[in-house]
ZAMARGU-4260 file (C-alpha; in steps of 0.2 Angstrom, whole numbers, plus 5000, padded with zeros to 4 digits):
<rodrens>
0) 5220/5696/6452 | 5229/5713/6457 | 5234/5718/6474 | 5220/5729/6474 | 5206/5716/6471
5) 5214/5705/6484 | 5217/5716/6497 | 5196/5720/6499 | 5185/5715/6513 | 5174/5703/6510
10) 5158/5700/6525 | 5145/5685/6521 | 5135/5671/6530 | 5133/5655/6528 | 5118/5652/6540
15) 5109/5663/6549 | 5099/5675/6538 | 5083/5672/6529 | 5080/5659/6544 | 5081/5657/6561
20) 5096/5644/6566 | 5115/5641/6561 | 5121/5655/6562 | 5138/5657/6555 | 5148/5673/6549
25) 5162/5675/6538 | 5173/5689/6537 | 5189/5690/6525 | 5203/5702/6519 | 5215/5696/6508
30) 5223/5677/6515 | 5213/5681/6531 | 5197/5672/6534 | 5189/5675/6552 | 5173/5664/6556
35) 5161/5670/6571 | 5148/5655/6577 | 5145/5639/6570 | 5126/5633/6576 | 5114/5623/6569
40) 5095/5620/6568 | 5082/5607/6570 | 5072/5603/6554 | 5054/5604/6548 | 5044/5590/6542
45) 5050/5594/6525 | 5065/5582/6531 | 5061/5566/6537 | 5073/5557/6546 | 5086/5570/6548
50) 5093/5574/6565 | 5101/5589/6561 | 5105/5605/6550 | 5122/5613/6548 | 5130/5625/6537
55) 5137/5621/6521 | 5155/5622/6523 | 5161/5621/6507 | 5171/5636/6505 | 5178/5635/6521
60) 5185/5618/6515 | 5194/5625/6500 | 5201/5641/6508 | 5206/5632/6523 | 5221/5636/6524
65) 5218/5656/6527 | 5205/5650/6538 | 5211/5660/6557 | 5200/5654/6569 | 5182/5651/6573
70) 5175/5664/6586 | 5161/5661/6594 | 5148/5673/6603 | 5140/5662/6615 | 5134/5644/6619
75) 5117/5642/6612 | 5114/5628/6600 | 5108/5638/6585 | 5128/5646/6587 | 5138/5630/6594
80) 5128/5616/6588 | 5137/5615/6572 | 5154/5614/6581 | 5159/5596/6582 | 5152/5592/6562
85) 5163/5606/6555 | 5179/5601/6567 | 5178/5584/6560 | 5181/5592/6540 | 5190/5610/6548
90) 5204/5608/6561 | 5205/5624/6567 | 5206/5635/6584 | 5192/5643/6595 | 5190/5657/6604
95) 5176/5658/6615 | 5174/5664/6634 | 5175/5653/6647 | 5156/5647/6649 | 5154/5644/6629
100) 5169/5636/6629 | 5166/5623/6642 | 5149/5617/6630 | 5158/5616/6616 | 5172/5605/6627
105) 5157/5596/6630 | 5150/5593/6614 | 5165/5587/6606 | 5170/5573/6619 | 5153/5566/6616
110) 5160/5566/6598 | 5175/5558/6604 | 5184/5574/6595 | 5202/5577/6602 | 5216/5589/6597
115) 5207/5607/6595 | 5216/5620/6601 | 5206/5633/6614 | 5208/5649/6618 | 5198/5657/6632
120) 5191/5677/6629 | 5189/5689/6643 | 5178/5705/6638 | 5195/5715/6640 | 5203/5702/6629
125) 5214/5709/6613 | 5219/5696/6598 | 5226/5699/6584 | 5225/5683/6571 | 5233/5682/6556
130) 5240/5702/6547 | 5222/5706/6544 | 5215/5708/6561 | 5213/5713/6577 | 5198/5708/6587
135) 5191/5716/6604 | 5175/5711/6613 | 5161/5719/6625 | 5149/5711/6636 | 5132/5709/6630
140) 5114/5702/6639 | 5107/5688/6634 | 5097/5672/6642 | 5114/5663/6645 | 5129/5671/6655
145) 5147/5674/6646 | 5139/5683/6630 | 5150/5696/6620 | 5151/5704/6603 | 5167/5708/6593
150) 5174/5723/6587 | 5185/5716/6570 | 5197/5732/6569 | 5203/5728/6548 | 5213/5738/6535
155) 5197/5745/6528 | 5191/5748/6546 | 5180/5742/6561 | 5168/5726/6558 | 5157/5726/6575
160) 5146/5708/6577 | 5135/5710/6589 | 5131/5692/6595 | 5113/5689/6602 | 5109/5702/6614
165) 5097/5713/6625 | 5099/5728/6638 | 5094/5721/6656 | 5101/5737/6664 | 5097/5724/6682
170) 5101/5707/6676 | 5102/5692/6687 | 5118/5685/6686 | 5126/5705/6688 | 5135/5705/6671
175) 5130/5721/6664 | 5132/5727/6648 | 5144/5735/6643 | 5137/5752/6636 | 5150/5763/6638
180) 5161/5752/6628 | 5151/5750/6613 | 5148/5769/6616 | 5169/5771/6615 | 5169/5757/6598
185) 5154/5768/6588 | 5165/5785/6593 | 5182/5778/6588 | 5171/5773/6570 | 5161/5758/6564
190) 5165/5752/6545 | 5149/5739/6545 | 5136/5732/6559 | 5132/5716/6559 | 5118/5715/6572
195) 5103/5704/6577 | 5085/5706/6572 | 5075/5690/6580 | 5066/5703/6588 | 5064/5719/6577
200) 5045/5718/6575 | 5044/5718/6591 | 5042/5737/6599 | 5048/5743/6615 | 5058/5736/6628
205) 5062/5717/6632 | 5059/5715/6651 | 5073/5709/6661 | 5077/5692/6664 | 5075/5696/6686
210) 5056/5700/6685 | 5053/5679/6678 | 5065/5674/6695 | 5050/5684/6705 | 5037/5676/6698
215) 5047/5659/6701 | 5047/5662/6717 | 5030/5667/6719 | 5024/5650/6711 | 5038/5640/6722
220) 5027/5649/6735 | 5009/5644/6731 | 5013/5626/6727 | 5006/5612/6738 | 5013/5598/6728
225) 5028/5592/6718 | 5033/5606/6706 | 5041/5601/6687 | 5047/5617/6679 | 5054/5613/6661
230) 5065/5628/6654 | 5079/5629/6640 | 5093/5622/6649 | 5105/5632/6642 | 5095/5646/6651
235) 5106/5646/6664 | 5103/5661/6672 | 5084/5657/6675 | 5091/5639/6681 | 5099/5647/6696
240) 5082/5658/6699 | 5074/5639/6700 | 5086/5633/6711 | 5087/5650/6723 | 5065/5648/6723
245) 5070/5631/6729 | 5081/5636/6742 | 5070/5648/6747 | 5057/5634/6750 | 5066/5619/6757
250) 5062/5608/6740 | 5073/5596/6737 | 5078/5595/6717 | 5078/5583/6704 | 5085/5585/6686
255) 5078/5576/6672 | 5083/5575/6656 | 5102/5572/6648 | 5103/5591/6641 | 5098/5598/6658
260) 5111/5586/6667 | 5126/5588/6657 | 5121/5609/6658 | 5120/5610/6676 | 5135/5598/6677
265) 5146/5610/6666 | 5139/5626/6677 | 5140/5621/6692 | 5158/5615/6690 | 5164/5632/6679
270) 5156/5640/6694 | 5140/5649/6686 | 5128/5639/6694 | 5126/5638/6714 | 5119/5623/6721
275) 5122/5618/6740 | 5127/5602/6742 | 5114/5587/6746 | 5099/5600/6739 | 5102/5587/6721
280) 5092/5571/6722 | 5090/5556/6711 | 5072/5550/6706 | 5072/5536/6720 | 5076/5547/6734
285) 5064/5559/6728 | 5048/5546/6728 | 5054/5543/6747 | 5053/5562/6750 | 5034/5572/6754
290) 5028/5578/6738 | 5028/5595/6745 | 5049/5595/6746 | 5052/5592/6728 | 5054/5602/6714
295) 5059/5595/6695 | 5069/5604/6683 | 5065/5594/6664 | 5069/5597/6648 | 5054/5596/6636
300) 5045/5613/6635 | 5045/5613/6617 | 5035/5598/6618 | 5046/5586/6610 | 5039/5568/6609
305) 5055/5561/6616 | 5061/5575/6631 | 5058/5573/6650 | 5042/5584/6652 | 5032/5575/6636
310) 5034/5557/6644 | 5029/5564/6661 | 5014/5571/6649 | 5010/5553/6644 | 5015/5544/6660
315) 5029/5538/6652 | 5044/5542/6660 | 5052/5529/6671 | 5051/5532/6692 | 5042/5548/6690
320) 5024/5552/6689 | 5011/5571/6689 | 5000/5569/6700 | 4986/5577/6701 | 4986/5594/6713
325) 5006/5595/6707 | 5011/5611/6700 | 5018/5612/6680 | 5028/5627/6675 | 5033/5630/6657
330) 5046/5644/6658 | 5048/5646/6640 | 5037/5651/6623 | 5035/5640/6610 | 5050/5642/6594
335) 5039/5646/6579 | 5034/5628/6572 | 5033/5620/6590 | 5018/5626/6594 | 5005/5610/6590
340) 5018/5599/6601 | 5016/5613/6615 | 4998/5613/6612 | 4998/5594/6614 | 5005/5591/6629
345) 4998/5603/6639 | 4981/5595/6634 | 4990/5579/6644 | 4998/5589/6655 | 4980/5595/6662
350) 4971/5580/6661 | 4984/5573/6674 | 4974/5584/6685 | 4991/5597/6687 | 4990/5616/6689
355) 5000/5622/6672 | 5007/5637/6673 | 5012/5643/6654 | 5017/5659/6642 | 5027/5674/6644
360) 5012/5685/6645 | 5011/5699/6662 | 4998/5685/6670 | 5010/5673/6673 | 5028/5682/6667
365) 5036/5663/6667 | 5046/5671/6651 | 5056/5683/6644 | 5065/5684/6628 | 5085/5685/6629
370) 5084/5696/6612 | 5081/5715/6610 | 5065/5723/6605 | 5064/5738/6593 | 5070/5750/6605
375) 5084/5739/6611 | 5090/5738/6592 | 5091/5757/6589 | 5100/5760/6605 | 5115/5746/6598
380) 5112/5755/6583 | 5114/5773/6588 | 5129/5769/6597 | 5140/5760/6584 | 5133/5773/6574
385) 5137/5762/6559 | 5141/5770/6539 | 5136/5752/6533 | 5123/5741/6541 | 5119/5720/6539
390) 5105/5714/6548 | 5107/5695/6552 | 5100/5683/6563 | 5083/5682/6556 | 5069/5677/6544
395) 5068/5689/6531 | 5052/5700/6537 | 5064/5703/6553 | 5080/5708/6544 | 5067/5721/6533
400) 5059/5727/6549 | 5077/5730/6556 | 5082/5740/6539 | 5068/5751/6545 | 5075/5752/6561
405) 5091/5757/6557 | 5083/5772/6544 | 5075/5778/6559 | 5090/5781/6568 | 5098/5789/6553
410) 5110/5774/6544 | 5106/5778/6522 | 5096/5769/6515 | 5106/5764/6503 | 5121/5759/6513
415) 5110/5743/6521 | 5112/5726/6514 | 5100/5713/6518 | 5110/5698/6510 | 5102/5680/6510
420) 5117/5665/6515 | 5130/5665/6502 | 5129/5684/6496 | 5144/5692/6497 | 5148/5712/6503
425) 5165/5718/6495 | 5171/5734/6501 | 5187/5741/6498 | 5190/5760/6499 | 5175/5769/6495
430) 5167/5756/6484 | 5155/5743/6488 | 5146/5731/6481 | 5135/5716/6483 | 5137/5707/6467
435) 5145/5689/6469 | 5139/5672/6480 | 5150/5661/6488 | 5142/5643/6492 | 5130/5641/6507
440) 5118/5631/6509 | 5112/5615/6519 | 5121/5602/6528 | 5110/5585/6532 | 5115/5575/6547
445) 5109/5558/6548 | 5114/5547/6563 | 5132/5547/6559 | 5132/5554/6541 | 5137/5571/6539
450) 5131/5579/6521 | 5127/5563/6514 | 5108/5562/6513 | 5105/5572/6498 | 5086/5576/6489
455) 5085/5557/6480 | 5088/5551/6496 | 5075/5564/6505 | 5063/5561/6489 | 5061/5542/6493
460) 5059/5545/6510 | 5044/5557/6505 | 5040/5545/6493 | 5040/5529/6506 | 5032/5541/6521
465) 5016/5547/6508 | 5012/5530/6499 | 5023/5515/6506 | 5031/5502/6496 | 5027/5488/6485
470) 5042/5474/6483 | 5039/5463/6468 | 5053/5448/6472 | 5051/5435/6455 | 5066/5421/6453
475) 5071/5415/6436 | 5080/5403/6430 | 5097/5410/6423 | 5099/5396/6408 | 5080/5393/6405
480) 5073/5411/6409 | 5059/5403/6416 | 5050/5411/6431 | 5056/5397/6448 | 5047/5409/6459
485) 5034/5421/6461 | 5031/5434/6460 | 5028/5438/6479 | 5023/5452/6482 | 5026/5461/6498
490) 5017/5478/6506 | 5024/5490/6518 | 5013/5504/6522 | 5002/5504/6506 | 4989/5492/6507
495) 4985/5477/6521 | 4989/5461/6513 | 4974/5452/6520 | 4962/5463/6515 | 4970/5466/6497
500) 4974/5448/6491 | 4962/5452/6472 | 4973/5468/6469 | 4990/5459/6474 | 4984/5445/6464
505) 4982/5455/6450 | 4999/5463/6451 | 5005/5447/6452 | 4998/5442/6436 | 5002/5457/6428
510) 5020/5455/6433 | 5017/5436/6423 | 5011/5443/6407 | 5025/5459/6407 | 5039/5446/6411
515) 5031/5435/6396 | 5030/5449/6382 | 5048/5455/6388 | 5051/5435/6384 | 5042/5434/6366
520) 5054/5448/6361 | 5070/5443/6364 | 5073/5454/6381 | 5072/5441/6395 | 5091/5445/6396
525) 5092/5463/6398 | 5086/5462/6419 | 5086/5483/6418 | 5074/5483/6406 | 5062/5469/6414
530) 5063/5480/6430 | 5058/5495/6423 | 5043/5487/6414 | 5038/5477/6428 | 5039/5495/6438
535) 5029/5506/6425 | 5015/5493/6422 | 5013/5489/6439 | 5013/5509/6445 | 5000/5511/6431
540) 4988/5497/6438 | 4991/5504/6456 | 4985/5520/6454 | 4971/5516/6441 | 4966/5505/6454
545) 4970/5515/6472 | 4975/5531/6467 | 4990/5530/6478 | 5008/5530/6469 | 5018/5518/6481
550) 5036/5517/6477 | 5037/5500/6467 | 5053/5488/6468 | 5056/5474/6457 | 5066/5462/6462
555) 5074/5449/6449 | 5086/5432/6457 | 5094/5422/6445 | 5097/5405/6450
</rodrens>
């Protein structure tokens, strides 16, 4: 390879397009590798059993030694939740301001990971890493405080990712965006944009965070009774909103939930959140307190089975009860997928008797997105004012909508790349293509496996989850060949035993005659073979019989 092929910019992801979750950015110029967020997602039911999804790593791994750093944007799952999988394959350093990087601190000592260098960021922060670049940052808005996007100055020119971002030209927490200095970074020149499109179908204006604290407040006002408000809780911007309403009110306030506790914990001692001492209560002291003085901030508002608010739901949460005449607010929307969940527990939550307050609608205004709408994304655009465009962040009708945005504003056409994970943009003078793929993908994890659940694994779990299992547990003797035992046959979500003993007894006699054929011609040595007879005439009963296909596993013990 010549200097010249080498020396080229190179801009991919390995999470974050074509989906919504684990987002992670790549940009490389020669032996310069700079990565920016490493998140994760939750999966569907396409995956059972798995905990979480990560990027796939794998050129990462065999170009580690050029990779710089890891920079990250913010402290949102879906851009930190990958951090402590990837640390444990990638020792690298991390960049992150001073918020983000006291979750990710977090994270990893519940990994029990030691030894990663941090380096804090400041929006006025200048780093230069490795001979390839030189990396600046703004402020930005979003639903957590201590956001910023990168300018990646390079020899080929200016790189500009823009994080996850809105304009709130009023936010609550006073940290404005800086305008005038993406204004400064779009005049001085932008080689490529790579911005976000969560909400480019989306038109107008996102509201700003402050109008959701007033109508807070307005509900804190109204309520009679105890008062459980479920939120993200690493929204903490509306967190101190909650806490300010309760304040306001003289409620006293209970956290519940281990997400919400370790995020308060963590802002509340970096100083972003301001709670006066004594206002935090445990469960016991708030039972002893009038139901009128007590507020609840939960986890739970996606409606998952296992968070704060969906066992308050079902009456299952320990020292806490709804009550009827008590006030629900679920200050948040449903992600995409969540919504039967959602739908689900509100149905519990009203038939407690509670008020629910619900949805980001003008009605009740408990909600407003932390990402920009369309107009929002042709003001970042018009003032990078980009020669080459990537939309990221997104499923691929949002990253196409966002190509229209940016034609509408005046970037070419044909100078917009919408790349799935693993495409690859080379640039290199004036020439650019997109014609190579790195590896991307999925990472599985699995309790404490990392990448080791792969699709025979997730097959059988399909299998198992769709028709049970059938064991067929037969003991022969190893000089004879004679059957000692059996066969038994055991059931595990296919068929009740009880209720089935003539089709089991005619598996089990089936089993007899296939282990006596196998016998009569000279096989009853060759155990793989017996196995996979006894499995294929046994399938081929079940189903003429049931129709079902459960997973059938033969068991031979030599004694």
């Amino acid at each position: 390879m010549n200097n010249k092929e080498l020396n080229k910019l190179s801009i991919f992801a390995l999470g974050g397009v074509f989906e919504i979750g684990k987002n992670m950015y790549v940009i490389q110029y020669a032996d310069d590798i700079i990565v920016i967020d490493c998140g994760s997602k939750f999966p569907d039911e396409s995956l059972p059993g798995i905990d979480l999804i990560v990027p796939d790593i794998t050129y990462l791994i065999e170009n580690q030694e050029k990779v710089r750093a890891l920079v990250i944007t913010h402290g949102h799952e879906d851009h930190i939740g990958g951090i402590p999988y990837i640390l444990k394959q990638l020792n690298i350093p991390v960049y992150g301001t001073r918020l983000t990087l006291g979750l990710v601190k977090g994270k990893l000592k519940e990994h029990h990971l030691k030894g990663t260098v941090f380096h804090e960021i400041k929006t006025d922060s200048f780093i230069e890493l490795g001979r390839s670049f030189q990396l600046s940052f703004f402020r930005t808005n979003h639903s957590i405080p201590d956001c910023v996007g990168i300018a990646l100055q390079t020899p080929e020119g200016t790189v500009v990712h823009t994080g996850d971002f809105k304009f709130d030209l009023s936010p609550s927490n006073k940290q404005f965006p800086d305008i005038h200095k993406m204004a400064k970074i779009g005049e001085a020149g932008v080689l490529v944009l790579l911005s976000e499109s969560t909400n480019a179908e989306r038109p107008g204006f996102t509201p700003s965070e402050r109008l959701v604290g007033e109508k807070i407040t307005d509900a804190f006002q109204k309520a009679t009774n105890k008062i459980f408000l479920s939120t993200f809780a690493s929204n903490i911007n509306r967190l101190q909103q909650v806490v300010d309403a309760a304040i306001l009110t003289n409620r006293k306030l209970l956290l519940l939930g281990r997400s919400m506790i370790n995020v308060v914990s963590i802002a509340q001692e970096l100083g972003y959140i301001h709670i006066p001492e004594g206002m935090l209560v445990e469960s016991k002291e708030a039972n002893l307190l009038p139901r009128e003085k007590v507020a609840v901030l939960c986890t739970g508002s996606q409606g998952e089975p296992m968070a704060a608010l969906s066992r308050l739901a079902s009456s299952t949460y320990p020292h806490t009860e709804i009550s009827p005449g008590d006030t629900v607010i679920l200050a948040s929307s449903p992600i995409p997928g969540n919504e039967k969940n959602v739908a689900g527990m509100l149905d519990h939550l009203y038939m407690l008797g509670a008020h629910v307050i619900h949805g980001s609608g003008a009605a009740t205004g408990m909600h407003v997105s932390g990402h920009g709408s369309q107009e929002e994304l042709k003001l970042m655009l018009t003032l990078m004012k980009p020669t080459y465009f990537i939309p990221i962040h997104g499923e691929y009708r949002m990253l196409y909508q966002h190509r229209l945005l940016a034609e509408s504003v005046g970037v070419e056409k044909d100078n917009i790349y919408i790349m799935n994970n693993g495409d690859v943009l080379d640039l290199s003078g004036n020439h650019v293509q997109q014609t190579r793929k790195v590896t991307a993908g999925n990472t599985l994890v699995d309790g404490l496996g990392i990448g080791d659940i792969g699709n025979i694994v997730l097959r059988d779990r399909k299998h198992l989850a769709e028709d049970g299992i059938l064991v067929v547990v037969v003991t022969l003797s190893r000089i004879e060949g004679s059957i000692l035992s059996g066969p038994d046959i055991i059931s595990r979500g296919f068929v009740y035993v009880r209720e089935s003993e003539a089709l089991l007894g005619e598996v089990g006699r089936l089993v007899l005659k296939t282990i006596a054929d196998l016998q009569e011609n000279g096989n009853d040595g060759k155990w793989s073979i017996l196995k996979h007879r006894i499995k294929e005439s046994t399938s081929k009963l079940l189903y003429a019989k049931t129709k079902r296909r459960p997973m059938v596993l033969p068991i031979i013990i030599e004694v």
